[in-house]
Every structure is written in C-alpha cells, then in structure tokens.
DOKOL-475922 format. One record per residue (C-alpha): residue number from 0; x, y, z. Coordinates in pm, 1 decimal. Layout:
! residues N
seq; X; Y; Z
NUM; X; Y; Z
...
//
This chain:
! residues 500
seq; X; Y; Z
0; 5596.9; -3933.3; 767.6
1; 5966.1; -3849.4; 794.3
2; 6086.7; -3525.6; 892.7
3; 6439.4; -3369.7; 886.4
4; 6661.9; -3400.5; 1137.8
5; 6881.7; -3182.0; 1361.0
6; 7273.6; -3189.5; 1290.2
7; 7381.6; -3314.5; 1645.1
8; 7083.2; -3601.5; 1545.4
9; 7270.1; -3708.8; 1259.1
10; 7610.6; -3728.2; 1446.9
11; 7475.6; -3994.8; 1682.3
12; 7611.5; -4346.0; 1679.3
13; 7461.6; -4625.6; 1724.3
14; 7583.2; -4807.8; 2011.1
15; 7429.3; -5108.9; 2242.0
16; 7122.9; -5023.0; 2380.1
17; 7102.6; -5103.5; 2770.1
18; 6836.2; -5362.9; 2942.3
19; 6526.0; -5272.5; 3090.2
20; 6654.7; -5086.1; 3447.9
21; 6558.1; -5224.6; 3737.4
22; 6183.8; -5110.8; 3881.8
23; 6099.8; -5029.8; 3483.6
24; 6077.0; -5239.2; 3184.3
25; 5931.0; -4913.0; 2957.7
26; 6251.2; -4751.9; 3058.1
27; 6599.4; -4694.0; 2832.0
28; 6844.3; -4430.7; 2827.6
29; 6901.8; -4297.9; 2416.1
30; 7189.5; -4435.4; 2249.2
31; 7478.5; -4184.5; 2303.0
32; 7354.4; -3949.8; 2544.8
33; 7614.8; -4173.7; 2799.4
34; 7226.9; -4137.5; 2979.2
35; 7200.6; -4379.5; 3351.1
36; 7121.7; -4443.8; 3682.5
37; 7346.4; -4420.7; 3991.9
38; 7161.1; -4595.5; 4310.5
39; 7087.9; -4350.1; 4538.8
40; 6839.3; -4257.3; 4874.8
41; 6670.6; -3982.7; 4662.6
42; 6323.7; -4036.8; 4552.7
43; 6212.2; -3966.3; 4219.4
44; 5899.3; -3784.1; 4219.4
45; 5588.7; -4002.6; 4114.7
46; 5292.9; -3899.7; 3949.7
47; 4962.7; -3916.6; 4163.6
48; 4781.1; -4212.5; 4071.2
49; 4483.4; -4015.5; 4027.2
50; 4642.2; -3802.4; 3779.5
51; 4399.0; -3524.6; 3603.4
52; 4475.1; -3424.5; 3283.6
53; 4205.8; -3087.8; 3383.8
54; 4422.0; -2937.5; 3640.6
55; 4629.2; -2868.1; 3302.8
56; 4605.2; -2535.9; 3096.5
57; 4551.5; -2635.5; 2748.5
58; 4794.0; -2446.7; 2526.4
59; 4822.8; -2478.4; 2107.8
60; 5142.5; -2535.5; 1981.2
61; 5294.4; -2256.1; 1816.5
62; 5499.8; -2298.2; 1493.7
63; 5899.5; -2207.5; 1502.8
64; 5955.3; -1806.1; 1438.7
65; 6160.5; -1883.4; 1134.3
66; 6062.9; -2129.9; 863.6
67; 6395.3; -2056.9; 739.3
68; 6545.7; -2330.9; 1026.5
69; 6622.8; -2655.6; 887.7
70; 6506.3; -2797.6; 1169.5
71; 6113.8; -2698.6; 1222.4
72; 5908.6; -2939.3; 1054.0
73; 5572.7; -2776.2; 1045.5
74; 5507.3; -2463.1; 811.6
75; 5397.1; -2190.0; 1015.8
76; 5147.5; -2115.3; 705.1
77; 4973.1; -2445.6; 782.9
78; 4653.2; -2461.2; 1019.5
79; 4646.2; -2613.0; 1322.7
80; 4446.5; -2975.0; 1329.4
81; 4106.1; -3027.2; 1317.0
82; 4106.7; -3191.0; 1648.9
83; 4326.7; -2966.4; 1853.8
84; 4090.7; -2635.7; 2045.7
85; 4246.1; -2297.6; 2141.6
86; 4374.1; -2251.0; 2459.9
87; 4130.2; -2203.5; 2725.0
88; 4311.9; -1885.2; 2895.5
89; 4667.7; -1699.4; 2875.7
90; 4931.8; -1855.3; 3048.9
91; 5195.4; -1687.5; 3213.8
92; 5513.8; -1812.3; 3394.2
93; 5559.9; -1633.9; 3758.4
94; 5894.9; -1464.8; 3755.4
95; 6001.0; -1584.8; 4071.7
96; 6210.6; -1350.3; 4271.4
97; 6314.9; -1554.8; 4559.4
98; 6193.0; -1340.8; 4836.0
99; 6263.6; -1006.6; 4704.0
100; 6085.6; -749.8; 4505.0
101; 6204.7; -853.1; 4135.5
102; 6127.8; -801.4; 3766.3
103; 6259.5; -989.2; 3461.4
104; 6172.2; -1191.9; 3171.8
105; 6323.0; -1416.8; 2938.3
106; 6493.7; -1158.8; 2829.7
107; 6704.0; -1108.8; 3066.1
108; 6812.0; -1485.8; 3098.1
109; 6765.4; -1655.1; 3417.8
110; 6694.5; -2075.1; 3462.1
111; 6424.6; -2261.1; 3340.6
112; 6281.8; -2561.4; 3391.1
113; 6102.7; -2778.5; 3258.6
114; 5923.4; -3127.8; 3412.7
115; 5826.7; -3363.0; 3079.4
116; 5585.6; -3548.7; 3234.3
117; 5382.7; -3785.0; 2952.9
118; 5275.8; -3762.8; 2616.6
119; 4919.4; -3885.3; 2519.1
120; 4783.2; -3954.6; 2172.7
121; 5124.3; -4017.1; 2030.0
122; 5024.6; -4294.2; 1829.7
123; 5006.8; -4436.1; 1496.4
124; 4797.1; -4623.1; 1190.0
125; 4961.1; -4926.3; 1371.1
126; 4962.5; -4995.3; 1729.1
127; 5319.3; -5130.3; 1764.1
128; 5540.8; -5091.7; 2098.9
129; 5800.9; -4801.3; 1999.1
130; 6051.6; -4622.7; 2160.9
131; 6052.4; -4247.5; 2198.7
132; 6263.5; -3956.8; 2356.6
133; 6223.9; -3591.3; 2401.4
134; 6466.8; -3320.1; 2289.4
135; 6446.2; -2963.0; 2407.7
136; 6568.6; -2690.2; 2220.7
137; 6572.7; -2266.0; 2292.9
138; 6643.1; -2067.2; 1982.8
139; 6736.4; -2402.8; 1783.7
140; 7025.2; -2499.1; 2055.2
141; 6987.3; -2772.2; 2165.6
142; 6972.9; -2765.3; 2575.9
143; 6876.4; -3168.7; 2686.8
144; 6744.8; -3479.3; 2601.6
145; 6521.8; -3722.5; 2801.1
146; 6502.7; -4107.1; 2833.4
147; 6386.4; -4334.3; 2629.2
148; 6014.6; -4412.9; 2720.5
149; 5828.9; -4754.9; 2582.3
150; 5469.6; -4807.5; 2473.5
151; 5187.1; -4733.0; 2214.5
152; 4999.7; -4409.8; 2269.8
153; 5062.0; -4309.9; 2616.6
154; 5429.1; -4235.2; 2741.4
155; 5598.3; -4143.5; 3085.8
156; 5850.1; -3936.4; 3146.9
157; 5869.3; -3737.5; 3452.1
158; 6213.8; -3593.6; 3394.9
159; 6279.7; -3280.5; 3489.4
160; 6580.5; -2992.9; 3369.8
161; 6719.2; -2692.2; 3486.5
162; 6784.1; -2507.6; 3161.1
163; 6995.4; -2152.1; 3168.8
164; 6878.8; -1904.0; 2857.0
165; 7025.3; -1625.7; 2783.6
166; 6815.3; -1355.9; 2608.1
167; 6621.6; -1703.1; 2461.9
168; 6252.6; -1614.5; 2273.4
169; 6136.0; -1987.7; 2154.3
170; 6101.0; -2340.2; 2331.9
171; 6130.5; -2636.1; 2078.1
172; 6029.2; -2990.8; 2202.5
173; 6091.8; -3262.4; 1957.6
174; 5979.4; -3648.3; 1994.4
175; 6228.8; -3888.6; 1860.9
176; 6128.1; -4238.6; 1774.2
177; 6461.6; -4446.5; 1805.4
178; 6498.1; -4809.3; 1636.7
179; 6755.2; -4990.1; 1464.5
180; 6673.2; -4895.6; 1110.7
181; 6538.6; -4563.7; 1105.8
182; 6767.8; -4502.9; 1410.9
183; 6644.7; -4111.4; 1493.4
184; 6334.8; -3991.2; 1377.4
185; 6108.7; -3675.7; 1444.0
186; 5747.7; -3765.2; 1490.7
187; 5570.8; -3518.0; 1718.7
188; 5660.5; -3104.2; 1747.6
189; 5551.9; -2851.9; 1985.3
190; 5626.3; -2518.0; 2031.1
191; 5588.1; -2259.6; 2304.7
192; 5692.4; -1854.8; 2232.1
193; 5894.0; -1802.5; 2582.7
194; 5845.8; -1436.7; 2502.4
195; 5463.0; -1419.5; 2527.1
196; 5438.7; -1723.0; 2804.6
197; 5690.9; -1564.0; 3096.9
198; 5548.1; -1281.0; 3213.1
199; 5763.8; -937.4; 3299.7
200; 5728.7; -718.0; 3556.1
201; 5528.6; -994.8; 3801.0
202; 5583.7; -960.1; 4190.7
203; 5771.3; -1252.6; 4302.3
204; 5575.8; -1547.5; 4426.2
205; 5686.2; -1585.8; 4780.5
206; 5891.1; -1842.3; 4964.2
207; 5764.1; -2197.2; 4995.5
208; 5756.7; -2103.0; 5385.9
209; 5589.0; -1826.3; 5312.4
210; 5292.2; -1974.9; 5125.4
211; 4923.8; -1870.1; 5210.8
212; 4792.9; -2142.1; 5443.1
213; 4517.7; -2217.9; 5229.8
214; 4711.4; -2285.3; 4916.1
215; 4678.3; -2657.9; 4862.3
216; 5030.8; -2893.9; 4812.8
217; 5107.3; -2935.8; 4504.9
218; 5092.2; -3343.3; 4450.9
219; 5239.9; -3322.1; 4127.4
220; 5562.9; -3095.8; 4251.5
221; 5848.4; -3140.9; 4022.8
222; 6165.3; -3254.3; 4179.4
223; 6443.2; -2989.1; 4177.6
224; 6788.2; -2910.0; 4273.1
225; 6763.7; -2752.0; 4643.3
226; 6825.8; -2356.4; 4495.0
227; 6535.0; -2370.5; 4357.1
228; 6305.3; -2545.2; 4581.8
229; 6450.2; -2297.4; 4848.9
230; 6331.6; -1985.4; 4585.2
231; 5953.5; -2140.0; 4617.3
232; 5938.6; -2149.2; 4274.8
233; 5597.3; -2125.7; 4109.6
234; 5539.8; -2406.2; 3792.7
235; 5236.6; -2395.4; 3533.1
236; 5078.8; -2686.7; 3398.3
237; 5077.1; -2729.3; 3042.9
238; 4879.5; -2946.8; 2808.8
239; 5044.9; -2890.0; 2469.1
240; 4915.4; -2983.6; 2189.4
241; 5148.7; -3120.5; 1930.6
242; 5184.2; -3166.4; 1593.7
243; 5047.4; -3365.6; 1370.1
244; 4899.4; -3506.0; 1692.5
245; 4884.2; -3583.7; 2059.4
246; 4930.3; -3391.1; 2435.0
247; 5252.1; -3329.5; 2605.9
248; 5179.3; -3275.4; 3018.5
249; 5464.6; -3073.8; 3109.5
250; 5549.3; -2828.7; 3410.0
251; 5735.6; -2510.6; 3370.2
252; 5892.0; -2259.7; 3580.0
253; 6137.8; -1903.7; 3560.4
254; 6372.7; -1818.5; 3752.8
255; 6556.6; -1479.4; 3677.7
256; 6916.4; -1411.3; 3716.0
257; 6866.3; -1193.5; 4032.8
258; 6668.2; -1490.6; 4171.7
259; 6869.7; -1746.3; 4066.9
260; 7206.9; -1592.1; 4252.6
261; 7150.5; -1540.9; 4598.2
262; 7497.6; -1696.3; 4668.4
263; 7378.6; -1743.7; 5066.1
264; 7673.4; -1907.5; 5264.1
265; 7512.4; -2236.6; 5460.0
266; 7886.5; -2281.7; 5592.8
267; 7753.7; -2234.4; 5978.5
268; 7412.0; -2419.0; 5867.5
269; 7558.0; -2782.1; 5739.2
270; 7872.4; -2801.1; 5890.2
271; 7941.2; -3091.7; 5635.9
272; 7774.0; -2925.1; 5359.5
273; 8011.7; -2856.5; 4985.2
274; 7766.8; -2661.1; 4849.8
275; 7677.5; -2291.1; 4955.4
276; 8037.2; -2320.2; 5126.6
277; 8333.8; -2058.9; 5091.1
278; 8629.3; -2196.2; 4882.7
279; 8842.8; -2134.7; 5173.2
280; 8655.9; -2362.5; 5432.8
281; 8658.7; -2643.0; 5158.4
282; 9020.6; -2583.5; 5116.4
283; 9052.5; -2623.0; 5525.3
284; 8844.4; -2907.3; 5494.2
285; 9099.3; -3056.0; 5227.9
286; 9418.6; -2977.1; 5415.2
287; 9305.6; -3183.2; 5711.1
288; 9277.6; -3499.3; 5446.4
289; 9616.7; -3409.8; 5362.2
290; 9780.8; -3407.3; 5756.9
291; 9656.8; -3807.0; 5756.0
292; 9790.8; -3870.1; 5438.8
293; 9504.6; -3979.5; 5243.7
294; 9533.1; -3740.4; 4978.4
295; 9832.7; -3495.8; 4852.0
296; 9809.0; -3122.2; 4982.3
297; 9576.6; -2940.1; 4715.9
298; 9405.3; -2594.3; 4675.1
299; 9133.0; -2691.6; 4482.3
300; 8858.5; -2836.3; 4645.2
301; 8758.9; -3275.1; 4589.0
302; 8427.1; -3197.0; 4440.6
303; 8607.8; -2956.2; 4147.8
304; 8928.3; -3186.1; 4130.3
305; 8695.0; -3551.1; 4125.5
306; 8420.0; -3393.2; 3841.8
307; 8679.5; -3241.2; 3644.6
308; 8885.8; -3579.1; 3594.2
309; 8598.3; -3726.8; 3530.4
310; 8510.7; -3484.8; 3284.2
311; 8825.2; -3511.8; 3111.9
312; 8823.6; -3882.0; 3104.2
313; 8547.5; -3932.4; 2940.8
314; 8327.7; -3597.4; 2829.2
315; 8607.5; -3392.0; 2580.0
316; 8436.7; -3535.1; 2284.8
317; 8051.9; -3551.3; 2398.1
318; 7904.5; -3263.5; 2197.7
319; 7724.6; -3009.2; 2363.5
320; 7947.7; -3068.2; 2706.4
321; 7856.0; -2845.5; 2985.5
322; 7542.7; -2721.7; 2761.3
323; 7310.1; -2990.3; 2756.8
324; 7103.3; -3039.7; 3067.4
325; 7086.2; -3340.6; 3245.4
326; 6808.5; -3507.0; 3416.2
327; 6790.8; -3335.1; 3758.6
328; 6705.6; -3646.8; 3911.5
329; 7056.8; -3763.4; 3782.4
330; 7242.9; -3491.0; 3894.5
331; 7095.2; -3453.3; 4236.9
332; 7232.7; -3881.8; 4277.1
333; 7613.3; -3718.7; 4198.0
334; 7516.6; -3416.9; 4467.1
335; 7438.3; -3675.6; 4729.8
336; 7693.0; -3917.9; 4644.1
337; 7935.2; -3618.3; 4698.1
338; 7748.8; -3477.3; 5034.3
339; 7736.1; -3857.6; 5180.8
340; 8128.2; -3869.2; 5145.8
341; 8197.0; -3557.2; 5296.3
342; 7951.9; -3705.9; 5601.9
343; 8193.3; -4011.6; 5610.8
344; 8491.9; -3841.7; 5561.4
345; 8398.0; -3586.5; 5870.4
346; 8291.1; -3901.1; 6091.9
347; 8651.2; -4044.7; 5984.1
348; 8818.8; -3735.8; 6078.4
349; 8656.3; -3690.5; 6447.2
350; 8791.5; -4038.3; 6515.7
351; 9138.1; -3994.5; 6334.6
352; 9074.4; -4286.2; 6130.6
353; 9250.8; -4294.9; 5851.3
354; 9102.1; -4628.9; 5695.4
355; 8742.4; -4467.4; 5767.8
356; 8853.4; -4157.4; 5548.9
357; 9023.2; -4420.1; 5249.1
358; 8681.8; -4578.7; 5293.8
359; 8466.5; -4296.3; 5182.5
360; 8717.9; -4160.1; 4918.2
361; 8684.8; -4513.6; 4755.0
362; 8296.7; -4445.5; 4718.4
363; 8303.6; -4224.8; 4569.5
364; 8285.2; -4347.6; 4182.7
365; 8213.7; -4116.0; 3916.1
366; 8311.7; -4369.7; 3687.8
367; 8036.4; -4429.4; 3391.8
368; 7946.7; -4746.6; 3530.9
369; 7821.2; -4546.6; 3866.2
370; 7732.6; -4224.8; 3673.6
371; 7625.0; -4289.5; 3305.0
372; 7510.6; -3985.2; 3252.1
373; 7832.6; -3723.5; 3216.1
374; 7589.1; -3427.9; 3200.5
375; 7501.3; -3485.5; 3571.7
376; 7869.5; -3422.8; 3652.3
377; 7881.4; -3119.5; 3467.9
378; 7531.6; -2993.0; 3600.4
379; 7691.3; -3046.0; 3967.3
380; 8035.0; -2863.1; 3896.6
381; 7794.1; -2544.7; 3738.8
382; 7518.3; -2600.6; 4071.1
383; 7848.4; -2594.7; 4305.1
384; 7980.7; -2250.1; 4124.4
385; 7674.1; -2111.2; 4110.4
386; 7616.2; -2143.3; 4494.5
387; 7945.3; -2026.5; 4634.1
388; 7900.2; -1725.4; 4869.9
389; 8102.0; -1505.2; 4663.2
390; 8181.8; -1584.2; 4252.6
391; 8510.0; -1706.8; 4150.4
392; 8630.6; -1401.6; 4030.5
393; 8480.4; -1271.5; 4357.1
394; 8262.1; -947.5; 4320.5
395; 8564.0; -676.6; 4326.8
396; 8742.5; -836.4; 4075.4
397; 8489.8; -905.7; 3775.3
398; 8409.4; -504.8; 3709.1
399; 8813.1; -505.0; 3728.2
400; 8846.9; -765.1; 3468.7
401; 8552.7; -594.9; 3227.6
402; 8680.9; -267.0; 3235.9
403; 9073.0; -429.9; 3157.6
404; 8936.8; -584.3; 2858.0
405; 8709.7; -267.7; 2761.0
406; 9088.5; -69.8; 2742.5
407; 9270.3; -312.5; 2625.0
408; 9428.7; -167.5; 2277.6
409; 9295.5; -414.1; 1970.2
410; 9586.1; -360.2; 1779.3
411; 9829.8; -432.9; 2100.0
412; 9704.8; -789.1; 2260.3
413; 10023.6; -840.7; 2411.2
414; 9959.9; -594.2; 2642.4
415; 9558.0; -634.8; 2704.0
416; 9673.9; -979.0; 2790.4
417; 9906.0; -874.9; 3045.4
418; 9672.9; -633.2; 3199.8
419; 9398.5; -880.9; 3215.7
420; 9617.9; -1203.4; 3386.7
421; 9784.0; -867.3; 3619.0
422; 9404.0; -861.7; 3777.2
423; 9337.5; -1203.0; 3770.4
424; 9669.0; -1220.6; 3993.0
425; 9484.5; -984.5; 4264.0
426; 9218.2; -1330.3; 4329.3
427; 9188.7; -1457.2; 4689.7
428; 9432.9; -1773.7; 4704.6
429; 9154.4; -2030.2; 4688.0
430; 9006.2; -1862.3; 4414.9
431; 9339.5; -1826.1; 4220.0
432; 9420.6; -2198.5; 4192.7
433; 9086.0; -2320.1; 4128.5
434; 9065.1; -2072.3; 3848.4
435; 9406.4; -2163.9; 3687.0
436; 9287.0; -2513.0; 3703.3
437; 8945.5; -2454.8; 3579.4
438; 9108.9; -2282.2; 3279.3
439; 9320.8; -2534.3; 3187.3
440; 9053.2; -2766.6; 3207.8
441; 8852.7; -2596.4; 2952.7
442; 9078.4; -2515.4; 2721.7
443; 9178.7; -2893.1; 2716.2
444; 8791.9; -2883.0; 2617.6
445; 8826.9; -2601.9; 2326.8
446; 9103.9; -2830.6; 2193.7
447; 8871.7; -3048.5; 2079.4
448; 8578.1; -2839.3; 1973.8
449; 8570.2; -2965.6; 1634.7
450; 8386.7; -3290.1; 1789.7
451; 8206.6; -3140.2; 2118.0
452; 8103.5; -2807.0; 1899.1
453; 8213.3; -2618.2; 2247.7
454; 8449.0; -2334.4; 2154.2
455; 8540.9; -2039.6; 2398.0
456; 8250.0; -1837.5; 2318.9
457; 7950.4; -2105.2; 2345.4
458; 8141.1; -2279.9; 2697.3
459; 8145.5; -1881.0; 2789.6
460; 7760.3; -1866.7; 2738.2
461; 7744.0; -2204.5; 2929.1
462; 7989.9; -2110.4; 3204.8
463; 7987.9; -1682.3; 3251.3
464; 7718.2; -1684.6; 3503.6
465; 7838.2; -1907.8; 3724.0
466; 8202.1; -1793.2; 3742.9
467; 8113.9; -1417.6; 3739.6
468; 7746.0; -1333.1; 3868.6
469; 7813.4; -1137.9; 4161.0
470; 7614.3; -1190.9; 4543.3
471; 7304.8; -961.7; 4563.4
472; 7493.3; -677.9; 4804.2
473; 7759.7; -630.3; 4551.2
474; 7469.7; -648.7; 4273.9
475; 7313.0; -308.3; 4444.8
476; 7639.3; -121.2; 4393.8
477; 7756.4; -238.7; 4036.4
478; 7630.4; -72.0; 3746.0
479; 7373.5; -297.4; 3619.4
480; 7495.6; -311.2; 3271.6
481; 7804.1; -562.6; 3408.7
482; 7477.7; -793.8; 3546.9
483; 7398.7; -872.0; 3181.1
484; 7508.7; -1241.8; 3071.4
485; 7652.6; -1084.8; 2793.8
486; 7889.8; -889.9; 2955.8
487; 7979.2; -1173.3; 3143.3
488; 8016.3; -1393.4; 2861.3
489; 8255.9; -1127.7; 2653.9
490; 8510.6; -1136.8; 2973.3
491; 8516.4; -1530.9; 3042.8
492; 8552.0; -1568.7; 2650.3
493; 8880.1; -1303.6; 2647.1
494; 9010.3; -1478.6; 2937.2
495; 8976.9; -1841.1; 2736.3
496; 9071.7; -1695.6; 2431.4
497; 9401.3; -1573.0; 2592.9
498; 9469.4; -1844.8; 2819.0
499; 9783.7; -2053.0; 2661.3
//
C-alpha cells in the first residue's frame, strides 16, 4: 500500500548509503539527513534486557485534525482496526516546572521530547529484512528524523529529541521504509492530540533530588541534554498503536517555557564549563588564547565562532536548518567534544604551553567526517543560547526592542530601522559582537531559503526563544504578554528582516 508523501520527502536525494556502524549491523543513518556518529565517552542509554511492554500505557492512535493535509494518510472517518483496544486510562504529560510552582500547556510552547524507542508488529505479507526510519512532525512541520533501523517486525530505536513547539496541538509520527527503488515510503502512522495528552494547570513534579525515596529508578530513563535532567523531568510511557498496524514504545515529556529558562549561571560551579557561563567570562577565557598567540583576539566566544563555520560550510542548503531536531545522543557527543577542549585548553594554559593549547584546538573537528549529523551542531549553538545567565539581548533590552518596533511608523521604515539598531547599540559589549555576528550568519542563511525553506520568520520561530527569553527575576517584573514566543518571534523577525 503506498501512501503520499511529505514535500521535504520528495526533495531527498539519493546518495550512498553508509556501512553497518561499528557495535550495530541493524544500524544506518537515512540518506540525506548528513545523520552520524562522533566517538565519544557518553553512553547511550540501553534498554533493560528485561524490557516490559506492560509498564506501557496503551494509547489509540488518533487520526490528523484536518483531512484536508496532503500529508495524513488515514481518513479520520475510517475505524480503528479490528485488532487494536482502547486505551486502558487517560494519559497526561506532567508539566514540569523545574522546582517552582508552574502552570502551562502546549499552548504556551515549551520543549518536548520525545524517546522512540521500538516499533513492534511492523511487518508485512512477506517477511523480508527492510529498512525503516521515523519522522516526527507538530502541526505538519516537520521537527526530526531518526536512524535507519534493520529487521522484520521488531525495530530499535532508542533515539531521543528535544523538540521546541510553539502554540503546537498535534504530534505526527511517520515510518518510512527506505530502499533503492521505492526510495521513501510511508508505511505505518500514529497520531497523538498534544492538546488533550499534556495536561494544564499540573503542580510541577519536583527535582530529581527531590524525589520521594520510595519512588523506584526509572531503568528505562531517556538520555537528555543536562537542562533537562537537572528540571527532573517526568516522561510517560506510551504504547501507540499505529496504523494499519503495529506498536510504537515511545517516552514523552513537557517542559514549559518558564521551566525550560532558568538561565542559572554555573560560572563559579565548573570553572571550565561553556555552558551556563556569562558571555563575558568566555570572552576572558578567549583573550587569554589570544596573549599566547594561538588564536587572533575575538569577541565572540570558540563554541559560537567553531559551530557557526561549520554551519556555514556545510548546512546553508540542508532544509529545515536549525528546525529539525537532532538525535540528543548526537548532540550531547558535539557538547562534550567542546567541554573536553576547554579542559585541555585550561590544563594548557596553567602550564603556559602553547603546543598543549594548539593540541586541543586541533581536536576539535566539527568536520562531517567527525560530526555527520549538522543538526547536532545547530542543537548545541540553540542549548548554549538557551543557557546563558542572561539572553543575548539581555533582559532590559528585549521590552526596549518590542516596544521600538510596536512605534515604529509602517509607512516610515527608515526611521523604525534606525530606532530599532539605536537600542540594539545600548547591548553589553560581549553581547553586541556576538549578535552582529549571529545576524550576519543568518541572513547568509535567509539568502538561500529557496533550498533550506528557512526564511526570517520560520528561523525566528526556531531561534526567538533562545536569543530573547528573559532569566526568571526579570520574568516576575515584565508584563507577561512580552513572555509569549510570539512576541518574541515578531522582534527577532524585524531585526532579520532589517538587517542588510
């Protein structure tokens, strides 16, 4: 049975598929993701090998909200199938509040994510080794894309991605079947209503430290980026039934946009740390690089300047760049590659070694032989914005910036323009430079938006958060319509729109 296929489907080429990966035979990355592995000390998580499908809430599939999208391949009108039960109780996300009182839902945007963990049943007439991948949509956009997985009926994934969603009311997960001559094809749907399954006004679950003593571990814990394994982070297990046939095990979890920007600085905590680290200590950091002579005097910070050539060098024509998710697993390789540098680099330093310090900045290869996956990169650059202390447009400036563009006369953009880069001028030092080169960088990204499909208003919904979300003190004082992502969005999307 064939089924239509997305537009971004269509697009993909067809290029040579990598060899089995070392420690997996059943495991292939899909043929133009630019999906991989990068060695690294970080474990993936493994499934228990007493794995029980009953500690799973079973949960029907539910058909897309519009039969109108090209895309849904089920007709809501249809019954379920005769084999597939109703769900044996409501499910509900926690909305996790990371150790604060806290209220949300999807509606309100916030991160979500998602652990694939294997599919069951997916089989058919024939039992024939085939390859198939996962695709995860919200509100038809399509958000990431898993490995390719091996086998007849029963496939592992255990991938797991940190998803933002702004405002987003329907999870779509598609299984592709990849080969040579169909090349993509749709073969199993399921569908969960994100509206009905997260919860609102839930108290927060508390911190991991602050679990009841008698709560068992969790063996099946996804792994996830430190931010949210530091929120303690409540995840549901899913059974969902697909369509025509077959179980997807999957883990999911909310995070709210409160939650999800805490911006703590860890500065005096890991003195080697890049993440959770003020713009101007990594700019300290950088200047004594430049007084041996490894590196020319900069403002902006390694991490943003290595990820951002990277980026440009090889990710201006991947569609969907900075929106799809990648694999977590992928992304938190790049984060240690980058915090295992900075170790070397700070041992080199101590000892005035200046061949110690060329050392480290030599490994440290973003290069798509070491990272495949270009996703990772740009999941790091958004974890390491979303974690400063303070938000690059720091939290007096943003309201600043809103209400310039809210004044701003339509009919005279000349001078809503000058008002607006005026502001911008106010920034902190630090945060000045890295924003002027951030710009640039994405608007060398917009330039070519006919082929990623990223213009300034969808790398605006990717991006606005991250730049502009202010720290939770500042959050208490600012009128709460400027903590919508939308707001955020409209101001980041002037600012590229403007930017020459």
């Amino acid at each position: 049975m064939r089924y239509p296929l997305s537009e971004e489907a269509n697009k993909m080429q067809q290029p040579h598929l990598p060899d089995a990966l070392a420690g997996s035979s059943q495991e292939r990355y899909l043929p133009g993701s630019s999906g991989g592995v990068v060695s690294s000390t970080i474990p993936r998580s493994q499934l228990p090998s007493n794995f029980n499908s009953s500690q799973f809430n079973l949960l029907s599939s539910e058909p897309y909200p519009s039969p109108s999208q090209t895309h849904c391949p089920f007709n809501p009108s249809q019954s379920p199938s005769q084999e597939m039960s109703s769900p044996r109780h409501r499910i509900y996300l926690h909305v996790d509040g990371g150790g604060g009182e806290c209220t949300g839902s999807a509606g309100g945007g916030g991160l979500l994510v998602v652990n694939i963990i294997a599919g069951s049943g997916l089989k058919t007439t024939q039992m024939l080794l085939r390859d198939l991948y996962c695709v995860l949509e919200t509100d038809s956009v399509r958000k990431a894309r898993s490995m390719i997985r091996t086998s007849t009926d029963y496939f592992e994934w255990d991938e797991v991605f940190e998803m933002e969603i702004e405002e987003s009311r329907f999870l779509s997960i598609l299984i592709y079947q990849w080969d040579a001559r169909t090349r993509h094809r749709l073969c199993f749907y399921g569908g969960i209503d994100l509206t009905s399954l997260i919860q609102p006004n839930l108290s927060t679950f508390p911190n991991r430290e602050q679990k009841e003593a008698d709560e068992p571990e969790d063996e099946c814990q996804p792994l996830t980026s430190p931010l949210i394994a530091r929120s303690g982070m409540h995840f549901e297990k899913i059974a969902l039934q697909l369509e025509p046939r077959g179980v997807l095990y999957l883990q999911m979890g909310f995070l709210p946009m409160i939650a999800l920007y805490m911006r703590r600085n860890l500065s005096a905590v890991y003195d080697t740390s890049l993440f959770g680290v003020s713009l101007d200590e990594l700019v300290y950091r950088d200047r004594m690089l430049a007084s041996l002579g490894v590196i020319s005097d900069s403002v902006v910070p390694l991490l943003i300047r290595k990820c951002v050539e990277e980026v440009d060098r090889r990710g201006t024509e991947v569609v969907g760049i900075y929106r799809l998710s990648g694999s977590v697993w992928m992304k938190l390789q790049v984060r240690d590659l980058f915090t295992r540098t900075a170790e070397k680099i700070a041992q080199g330093l101590v000892k005035r070694s200046e061949k110690a310090v060329r050392g480290a900045l030599a490994a440290l290869d973003l290069s798509a032989d070491a990272v495949p996956d270009i996703h990772a990169i740009t999941a790091t650059m958004k974890d390491f914005f979303r974690e400063l202390p303070e938000p690059l447009f720091t939290n007096a400036l943003y309201p600043m910036v809103y209400e310039a563009i809210q004044v701003a006369s339509p009919g005279d953009s000349h001078m809503g323009t000058k008002l607006i880069l005026n502001i911008l001028d106010c920034l902190p030092t630090s945060n000045q430079e890295v924003l002027l080169y951030l710009l640039d960088h994405l608007k060398r990204i917009t330039s070519r938006s006919v082929v990623n499909k990223m213009n300034s208003h969808n790398l605006a919904v990717c991006l606005a958060p991250c730049l502009l979300h202010p720290s939770p003190t500042a959050a208490r004082d600012m009128d709460s319509g400027l903590l919508q992502p939308s707001k955020m969005v409209s101001v980041l999307e002037c600012i590229l729109d403007i930017w020459p």
